[in-house]
C-alpha positions in Angstrom: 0.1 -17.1 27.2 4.2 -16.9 27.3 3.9 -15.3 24.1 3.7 -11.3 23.4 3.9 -10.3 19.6 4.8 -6.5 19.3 4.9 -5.5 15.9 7.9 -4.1 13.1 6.6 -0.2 12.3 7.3 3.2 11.1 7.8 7.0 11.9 4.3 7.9 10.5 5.3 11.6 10.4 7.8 11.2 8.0 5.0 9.8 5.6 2.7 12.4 6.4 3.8 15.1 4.6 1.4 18.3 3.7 1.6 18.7 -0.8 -0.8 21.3 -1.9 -2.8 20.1 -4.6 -0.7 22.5 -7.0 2.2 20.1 -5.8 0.4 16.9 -6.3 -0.6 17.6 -9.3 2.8 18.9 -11.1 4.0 15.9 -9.2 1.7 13.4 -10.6 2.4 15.6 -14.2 6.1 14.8 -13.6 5.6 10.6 -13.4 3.3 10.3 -16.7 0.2 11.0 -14.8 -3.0 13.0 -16.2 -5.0 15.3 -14.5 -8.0 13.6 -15.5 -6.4 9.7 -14.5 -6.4 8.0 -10.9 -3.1 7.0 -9.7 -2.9 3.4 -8.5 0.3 2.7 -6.6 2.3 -0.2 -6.3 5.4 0.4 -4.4 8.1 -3.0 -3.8 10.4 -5.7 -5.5 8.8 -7.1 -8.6 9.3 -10.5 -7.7 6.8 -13.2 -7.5 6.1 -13.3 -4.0 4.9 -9.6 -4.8 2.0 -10.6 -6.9 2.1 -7.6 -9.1 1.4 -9.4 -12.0 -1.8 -10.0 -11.2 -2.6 -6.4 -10.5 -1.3 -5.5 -13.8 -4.2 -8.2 -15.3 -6.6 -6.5 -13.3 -5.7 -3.4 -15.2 -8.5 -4.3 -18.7 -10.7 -4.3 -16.1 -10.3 -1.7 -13.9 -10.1 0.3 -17.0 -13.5 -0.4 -18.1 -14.7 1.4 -14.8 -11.7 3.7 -14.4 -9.7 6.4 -16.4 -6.7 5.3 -14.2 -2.9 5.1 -14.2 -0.7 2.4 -12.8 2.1 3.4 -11.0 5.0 0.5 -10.3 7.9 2.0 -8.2 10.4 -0.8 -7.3 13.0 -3.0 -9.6 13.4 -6.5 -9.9 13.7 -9.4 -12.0 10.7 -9.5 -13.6 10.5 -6.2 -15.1 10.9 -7.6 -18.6 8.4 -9.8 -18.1 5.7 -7.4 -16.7 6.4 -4.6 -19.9 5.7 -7.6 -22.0 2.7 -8.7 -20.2 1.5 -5.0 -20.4 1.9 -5.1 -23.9 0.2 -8.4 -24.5 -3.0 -7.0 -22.1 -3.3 -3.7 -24.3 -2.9 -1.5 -21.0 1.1 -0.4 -21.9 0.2 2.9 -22.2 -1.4 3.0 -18.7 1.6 1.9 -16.5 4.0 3.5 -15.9 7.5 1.9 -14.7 9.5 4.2 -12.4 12.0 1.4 -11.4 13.2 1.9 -7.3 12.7 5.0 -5.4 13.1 6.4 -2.2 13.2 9.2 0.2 11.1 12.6 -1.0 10.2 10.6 -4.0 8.4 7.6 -2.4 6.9 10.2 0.2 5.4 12.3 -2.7 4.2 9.0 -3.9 2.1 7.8 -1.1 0.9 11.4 -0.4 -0.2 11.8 -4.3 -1.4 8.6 -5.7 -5.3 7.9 -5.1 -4.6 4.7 -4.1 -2.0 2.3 -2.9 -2.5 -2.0 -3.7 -0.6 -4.7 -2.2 -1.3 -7.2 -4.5 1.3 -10.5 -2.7 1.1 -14.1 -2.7 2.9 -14.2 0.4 3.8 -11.4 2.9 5.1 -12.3 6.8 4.2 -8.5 7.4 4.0 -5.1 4.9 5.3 -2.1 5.9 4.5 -0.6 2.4 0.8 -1.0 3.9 1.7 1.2 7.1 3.7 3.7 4.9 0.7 4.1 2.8 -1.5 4.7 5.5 0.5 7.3 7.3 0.6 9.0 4.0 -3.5 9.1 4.0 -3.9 7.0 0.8 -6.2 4.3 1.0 -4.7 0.9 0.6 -6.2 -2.5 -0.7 -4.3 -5.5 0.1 -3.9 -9.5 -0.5 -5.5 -11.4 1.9 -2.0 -13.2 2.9 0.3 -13.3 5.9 1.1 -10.2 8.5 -1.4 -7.8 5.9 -4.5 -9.6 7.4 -2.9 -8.6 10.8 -3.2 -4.8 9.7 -5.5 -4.3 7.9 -9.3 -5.3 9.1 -11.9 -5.7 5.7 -13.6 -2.5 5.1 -12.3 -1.0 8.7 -8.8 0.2 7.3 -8.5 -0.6 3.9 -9.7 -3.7 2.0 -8.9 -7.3 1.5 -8.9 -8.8 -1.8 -8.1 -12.7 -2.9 -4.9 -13.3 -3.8 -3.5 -14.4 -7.5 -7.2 -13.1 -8.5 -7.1 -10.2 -11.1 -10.7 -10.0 -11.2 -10.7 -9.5 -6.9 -8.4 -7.2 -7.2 -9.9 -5.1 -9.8 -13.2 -5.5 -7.1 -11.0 -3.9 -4.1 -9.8 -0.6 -6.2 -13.2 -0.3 -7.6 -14.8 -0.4 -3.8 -12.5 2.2 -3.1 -12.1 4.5 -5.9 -15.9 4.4 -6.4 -17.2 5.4 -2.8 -15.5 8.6 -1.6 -17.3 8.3 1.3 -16.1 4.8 2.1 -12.0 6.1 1.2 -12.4 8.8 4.1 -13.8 6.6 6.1 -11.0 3.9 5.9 -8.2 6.3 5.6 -9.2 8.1 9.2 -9.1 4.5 10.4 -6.0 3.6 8.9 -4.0 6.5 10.3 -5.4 6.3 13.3 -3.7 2.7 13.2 -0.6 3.4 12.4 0.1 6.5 15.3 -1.1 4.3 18.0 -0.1 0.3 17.2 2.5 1.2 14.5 4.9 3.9 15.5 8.1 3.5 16.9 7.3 5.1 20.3 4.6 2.8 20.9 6.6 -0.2 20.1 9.2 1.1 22.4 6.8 1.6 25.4 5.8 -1.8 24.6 9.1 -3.3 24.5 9.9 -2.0 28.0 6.7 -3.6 29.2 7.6 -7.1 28.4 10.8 -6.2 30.2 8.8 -4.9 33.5 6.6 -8.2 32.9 9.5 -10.7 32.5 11.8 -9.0 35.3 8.3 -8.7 37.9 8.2 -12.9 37.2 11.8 -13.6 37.4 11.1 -11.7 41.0 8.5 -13.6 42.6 
């Protein structure tokens, strides 16, 4: 009871940015994508701790349900690595390695892919997962760490098992096959994100732990 968490968070309006669908799709021309593919996002370090290796093996499978492209935007150690593995998998063709971006780009991004995974073994938080859902774009996410805290299973977005390629492939299938179900958990998730997640709430909550502690130290 002497504890009060208040959460890290974002200016969702910078995230949610109006693209016509002309824009989106010259945008999604411009990064390799087809008119006729999804986009599946992965934005962050590829590291590890990341896990997008494991969404890149879900990729055959996804695939077989899926004319889909995915989209890795972030550098890291392991990029070798994960061309090779794409190679080795037979999906090369189908990802697409942008290496790190930011600003505009990463906004146009969020705001044009179809969907956004957050595939980590271990995350203390993810605000990838709150940019992606200020941007409207539903998001399926590890089952790890601080994304469990924001996102609730089929509420906001969609939990999947970690270091499992076939769960993964599950959660973008769940999503990408249900329109329905994507509106549903978008309207949630930015819902979400303007009242726990942006910086003005966090700063109204911030004062009130202040007011509490000051009221106690008073008595």
């Amino acid at each position: 009871e002497k504890v009060k968490v208040i959460y890290n968070g974002i200016n969702p309006w910078e995230f949610d940015i109006n693209l016509t669908w002309e824009e989106k799709t010259n945008f999604r021309r411009s990064i390799g994508v087809q008119d006729d593919e999804k986009m599946i996002l992965y934005v962050g370090r590829l590291t590890y701790q990341k896990g997008v290796e494991y969404l890149i093996r879900a990729m055959p499978k996804i695939l077989e349900r899926h004319n889909a492209k995915l989209v890795i935007a972030g550098s890291g150690d392991m990029r070798s690595y994960l061309e090779d593995l794409c190679y080795q998998l037979g999906v090369r063709h189908k990802v697409v390695f942008l290496g790190f971006v930011n600003g505009d780009i990463l906004k146009k991004l969020y705001k044009s892919a179809d969907i956004v995974v957050i595939p980590s073994v271990y995350e203390p938080f993810g605000i990838v997962a709150l940019e992606a859902m200020a941007a409207g774009t539903p998001v399926v996410v590890s089952s790890v760490g601080g994304l469990m805290e924001i996102i609730k299973h089929e509420v906001n977005g969609v939990w999947v098992y970690p270091k499992n390629p076939d769960s993964i492939a599950w959660g973008v299938d769940r999503v990408l096959s249900d329109w329905g179900f994507r509106e549903y958990i978008v309207n949630n998730a930015k819902k979400d994100v303007y009242e726990k997640y942006s910086w003005n709430n966090i700063a109204k909550e911030t004062v009130n732990v202040y007011k509490i502690a000051m009221e106690m130290m008073g008595r």
